[in-house]
C-alpha positions as CSV (number, residue, x, y, z in Angstrom):
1,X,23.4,-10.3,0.4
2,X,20.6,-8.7,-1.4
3,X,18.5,-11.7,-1.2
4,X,19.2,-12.8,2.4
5,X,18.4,-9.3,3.6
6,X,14.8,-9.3,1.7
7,X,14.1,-12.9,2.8
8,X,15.0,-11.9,6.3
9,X,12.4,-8.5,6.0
10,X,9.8,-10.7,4.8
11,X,9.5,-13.7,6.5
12,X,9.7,-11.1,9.7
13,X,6.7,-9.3,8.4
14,X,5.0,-12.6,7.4
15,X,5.6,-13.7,11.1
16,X,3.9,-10.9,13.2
17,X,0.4,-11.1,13.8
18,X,-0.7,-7.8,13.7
19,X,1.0,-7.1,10.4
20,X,-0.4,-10.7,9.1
21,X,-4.1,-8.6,10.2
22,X,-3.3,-5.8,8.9
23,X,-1.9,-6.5,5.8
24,X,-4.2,-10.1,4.8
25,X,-7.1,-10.4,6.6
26,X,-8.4,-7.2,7.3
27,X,-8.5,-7.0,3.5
28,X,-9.9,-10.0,3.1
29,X,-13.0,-9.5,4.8
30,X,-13.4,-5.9,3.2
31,X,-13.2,-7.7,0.0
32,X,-15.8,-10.2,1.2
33,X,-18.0,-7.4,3.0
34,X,-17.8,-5.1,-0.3
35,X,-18.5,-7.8,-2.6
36,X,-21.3,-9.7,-0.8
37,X,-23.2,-6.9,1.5
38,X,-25.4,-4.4,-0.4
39,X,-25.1,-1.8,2.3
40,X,-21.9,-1.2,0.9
41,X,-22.1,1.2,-2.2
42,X,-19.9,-0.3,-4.9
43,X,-20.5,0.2,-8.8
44,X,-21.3,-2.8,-11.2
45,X,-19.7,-5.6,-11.5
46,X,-19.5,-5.2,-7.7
47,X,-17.1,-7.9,-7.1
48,X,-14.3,-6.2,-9.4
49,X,-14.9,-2.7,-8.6
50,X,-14.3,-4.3,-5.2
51,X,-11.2,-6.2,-5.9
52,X,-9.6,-3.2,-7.6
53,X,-10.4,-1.1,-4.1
54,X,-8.9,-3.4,-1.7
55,X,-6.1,-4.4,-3.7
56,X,-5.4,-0.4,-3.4
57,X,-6.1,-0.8,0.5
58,X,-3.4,-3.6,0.8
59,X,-0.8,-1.8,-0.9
60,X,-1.3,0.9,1.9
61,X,-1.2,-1.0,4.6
62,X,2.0,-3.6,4.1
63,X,4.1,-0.2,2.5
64,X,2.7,2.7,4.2
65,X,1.5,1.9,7.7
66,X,2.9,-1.4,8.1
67,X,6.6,0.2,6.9
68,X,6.4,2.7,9.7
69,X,5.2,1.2,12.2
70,X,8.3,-1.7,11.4
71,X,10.5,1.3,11.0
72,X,9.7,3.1,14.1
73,X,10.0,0.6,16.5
74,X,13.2,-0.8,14.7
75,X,15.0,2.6,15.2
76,X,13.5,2.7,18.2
77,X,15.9,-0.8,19.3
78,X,18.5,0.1,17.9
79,X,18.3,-2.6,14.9
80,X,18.9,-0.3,12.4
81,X,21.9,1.5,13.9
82,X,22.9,-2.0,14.5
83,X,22.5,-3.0,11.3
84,X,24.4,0.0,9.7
85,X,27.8,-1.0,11.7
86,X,27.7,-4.1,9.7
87,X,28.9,-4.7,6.6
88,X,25.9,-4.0,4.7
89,X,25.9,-1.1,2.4
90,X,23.1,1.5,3.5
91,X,22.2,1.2,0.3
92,X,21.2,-2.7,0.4
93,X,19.7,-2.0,3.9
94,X,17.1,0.1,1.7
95,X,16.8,-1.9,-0.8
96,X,16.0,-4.6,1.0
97,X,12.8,-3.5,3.0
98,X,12.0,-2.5,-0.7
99,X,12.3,-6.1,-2.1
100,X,10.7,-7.2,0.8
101,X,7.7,-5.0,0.5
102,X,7.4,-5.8,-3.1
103,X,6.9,-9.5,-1.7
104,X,4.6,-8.8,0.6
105,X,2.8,-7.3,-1.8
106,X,2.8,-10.1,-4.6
107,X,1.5,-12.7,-1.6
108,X,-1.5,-9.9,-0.8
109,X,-2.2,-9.8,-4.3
110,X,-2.5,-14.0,-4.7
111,X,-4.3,-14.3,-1.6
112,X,-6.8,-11.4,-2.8
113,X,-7.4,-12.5,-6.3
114,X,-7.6,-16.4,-5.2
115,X,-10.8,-14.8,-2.8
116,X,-12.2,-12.5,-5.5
117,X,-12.1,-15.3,-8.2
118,X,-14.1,-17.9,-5.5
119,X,-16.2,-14.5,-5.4
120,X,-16.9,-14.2,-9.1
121,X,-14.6,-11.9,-10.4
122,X,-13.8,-12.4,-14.2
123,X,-10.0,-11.7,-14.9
124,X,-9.7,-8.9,-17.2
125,X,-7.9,-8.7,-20.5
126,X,-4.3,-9.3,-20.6
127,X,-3.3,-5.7,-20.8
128,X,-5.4,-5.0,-18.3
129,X,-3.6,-7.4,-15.5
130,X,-0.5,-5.5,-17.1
131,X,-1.4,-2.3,-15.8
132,X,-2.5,-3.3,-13.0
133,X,0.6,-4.9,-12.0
134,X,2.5,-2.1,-13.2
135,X,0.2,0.1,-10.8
136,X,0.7,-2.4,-8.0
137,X,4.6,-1.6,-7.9
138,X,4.5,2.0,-8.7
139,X,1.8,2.3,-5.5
140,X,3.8,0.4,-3.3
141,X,7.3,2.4,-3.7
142,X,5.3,5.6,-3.2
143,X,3.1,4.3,0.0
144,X,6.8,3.0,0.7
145,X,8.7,6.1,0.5
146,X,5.7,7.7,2.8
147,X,6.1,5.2,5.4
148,X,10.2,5.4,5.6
149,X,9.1,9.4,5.4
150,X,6.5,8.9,8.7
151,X,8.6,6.1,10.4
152,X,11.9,7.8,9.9
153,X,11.7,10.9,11.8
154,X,8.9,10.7,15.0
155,X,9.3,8.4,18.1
156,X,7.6,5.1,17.7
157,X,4.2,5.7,19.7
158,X,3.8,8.9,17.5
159,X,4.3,6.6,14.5
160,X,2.3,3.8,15.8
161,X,-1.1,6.8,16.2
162,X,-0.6,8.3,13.4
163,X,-0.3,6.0,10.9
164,X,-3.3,3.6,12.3
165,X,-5.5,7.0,11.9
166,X,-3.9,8.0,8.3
167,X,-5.0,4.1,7.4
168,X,-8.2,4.9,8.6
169,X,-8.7,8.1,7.2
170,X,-7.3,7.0,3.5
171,X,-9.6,3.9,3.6
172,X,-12.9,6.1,4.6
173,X,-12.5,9.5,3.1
174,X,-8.9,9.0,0.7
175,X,-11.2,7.5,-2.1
176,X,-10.4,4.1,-1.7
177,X,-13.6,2.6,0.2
178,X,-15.9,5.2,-1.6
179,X,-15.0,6.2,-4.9
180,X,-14.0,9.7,-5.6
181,X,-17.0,10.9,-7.4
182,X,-19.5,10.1,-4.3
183,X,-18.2,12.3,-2.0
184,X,-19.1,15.8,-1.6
185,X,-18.0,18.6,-4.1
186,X,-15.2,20.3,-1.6
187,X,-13.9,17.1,-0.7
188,X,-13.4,15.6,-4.0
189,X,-11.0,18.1,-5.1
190,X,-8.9,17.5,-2.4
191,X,-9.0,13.7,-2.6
192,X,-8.9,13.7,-6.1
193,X,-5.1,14.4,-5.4
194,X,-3.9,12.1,-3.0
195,X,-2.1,9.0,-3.6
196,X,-4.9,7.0,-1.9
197,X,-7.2,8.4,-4.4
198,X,-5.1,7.8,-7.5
199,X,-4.3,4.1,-6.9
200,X,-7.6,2.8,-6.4
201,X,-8.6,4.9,-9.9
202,X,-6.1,3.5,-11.7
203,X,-6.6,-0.1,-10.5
204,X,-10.0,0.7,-11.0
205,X,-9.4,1.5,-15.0
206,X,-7.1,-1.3,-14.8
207,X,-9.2,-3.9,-13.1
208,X,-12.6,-3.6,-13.8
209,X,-12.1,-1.9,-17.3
210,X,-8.9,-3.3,-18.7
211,X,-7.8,0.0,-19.5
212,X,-4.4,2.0,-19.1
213,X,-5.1,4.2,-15.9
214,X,-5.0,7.8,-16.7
215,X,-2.4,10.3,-16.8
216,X,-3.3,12.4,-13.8
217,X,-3.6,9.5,-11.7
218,X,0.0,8.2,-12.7
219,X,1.6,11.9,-12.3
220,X,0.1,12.0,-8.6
221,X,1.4,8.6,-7.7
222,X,5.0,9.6,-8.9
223,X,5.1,13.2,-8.2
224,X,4.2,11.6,-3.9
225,X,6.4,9.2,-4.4
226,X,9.6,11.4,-5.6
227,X,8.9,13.7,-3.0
228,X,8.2,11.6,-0.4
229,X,11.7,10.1,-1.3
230,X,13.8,12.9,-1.4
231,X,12.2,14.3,2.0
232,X,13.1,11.3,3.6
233,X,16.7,10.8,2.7
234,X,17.2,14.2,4.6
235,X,14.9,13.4,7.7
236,X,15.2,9.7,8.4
237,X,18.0,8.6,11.5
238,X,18.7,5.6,12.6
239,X,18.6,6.1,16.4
């Protein structure tokens, strides 16, 4: 039941076009446009400081803004009320947009690394890919818990707005497009602890060093992603 419910979550995510932008090629040719443009301020080896960014970028937008946008408007036809007077467990209703996210994850991250090795990117060590893999699933159950949070409790429109403009303002000023230490003193502290911030840091260690990711930017990843978890068990409906 498990499986069937994931497969079914993914392959409808695969088939909508404006998630298929969202979540692939809008990435894509950020990865491209970071690695190739010069314009674009991006620390040595360019192509993997890249890589670890948009990777970061992609995990947002397939679990955080693609999540509740497919949320809100799912509740807002009544599939999910639908859904709960089957005979699926609410529990493997859950746990199936999670499996599914996971997926969509994994088929960002081949598509992403097939572009940035054509690019140039050098894989890094083993433990390296490790971390970052480890990183990878940790972001995307926290950006996931955020967007059942967002798509759980507000009508549909107000979901559609305001997660476009959080994608927006996470990729421009949430330390994921720039890097935390080039934006200005008052803004860093506050970006410095989001979980926007800490992923694309950690990937960055993970990536382009081959290094563990540090503490801090594990704690902030978890500490959003159990919050945003238990605040959206009490908040989410299904109408």
């Amino acid at each position: 039941m498990l499986l069937a419910q994931a497969r079914t979550e993914t392959a409808l995510t695969l088939r909508n076009g404006e998630q298929v932008l969202l979540t692939v090629l809008i990435p894509v040719a950020l990865l491209v446009a970071m690695s190739l443009m010069a314009v674009i301020p991006v620390p040595e080896p360019r192509v993997a400081s890249a890589t670890a960014r948009v990777l970061a970028l992609a995990v947002i937008s397939s679990a955080f803004t693609g999540q509740a946008i497919a949320l809100g408007f799912d509740r807002r036809y009544g599939v999910l009320k639908r859904l709960a007077a089957t005979s699926l467990p609410r529990w493997l209703l859950v746990a199936g947009r999670v499996a599914a996210g996971l997926a969509v994850v994994a088929v960002q991250v081949l598509i992403l690394c097939a572009v940035a090795l054509a690019l140039g990117w050098r894989l890094p060590p083993v433990a390296g890919l490790l971390w970052a893999a480890a990183l990878l699933v940790l972001g995307a159950l926290t950006f996931g818990a955020l967007g059942v949070l967002l798509g759980g409790a507000l009508r549909a429109e107000v979901v559609l707005a305001l997660a476009n403009i959080a994608w927006f303002a996470l990729l421009l000023i949430g330390g994921v497009a720039l890097g935390v230490d080039t934006l200005p003193a008052w803004l860093r502290v506050i970006v410095d602890a989001l979980p926007s911030a800490a992923l694309a840091e950690g990937l960055h260690h993970a990536v382009v060093d081959g290094a563990a990711p540090a503490l801090r930017h594990v704690s902030v990843l978890v500490i959003w992603g159990v919050a945003a978890g238990a605040l959206a068990a009490r908040t989410t409906r299904l109408d």
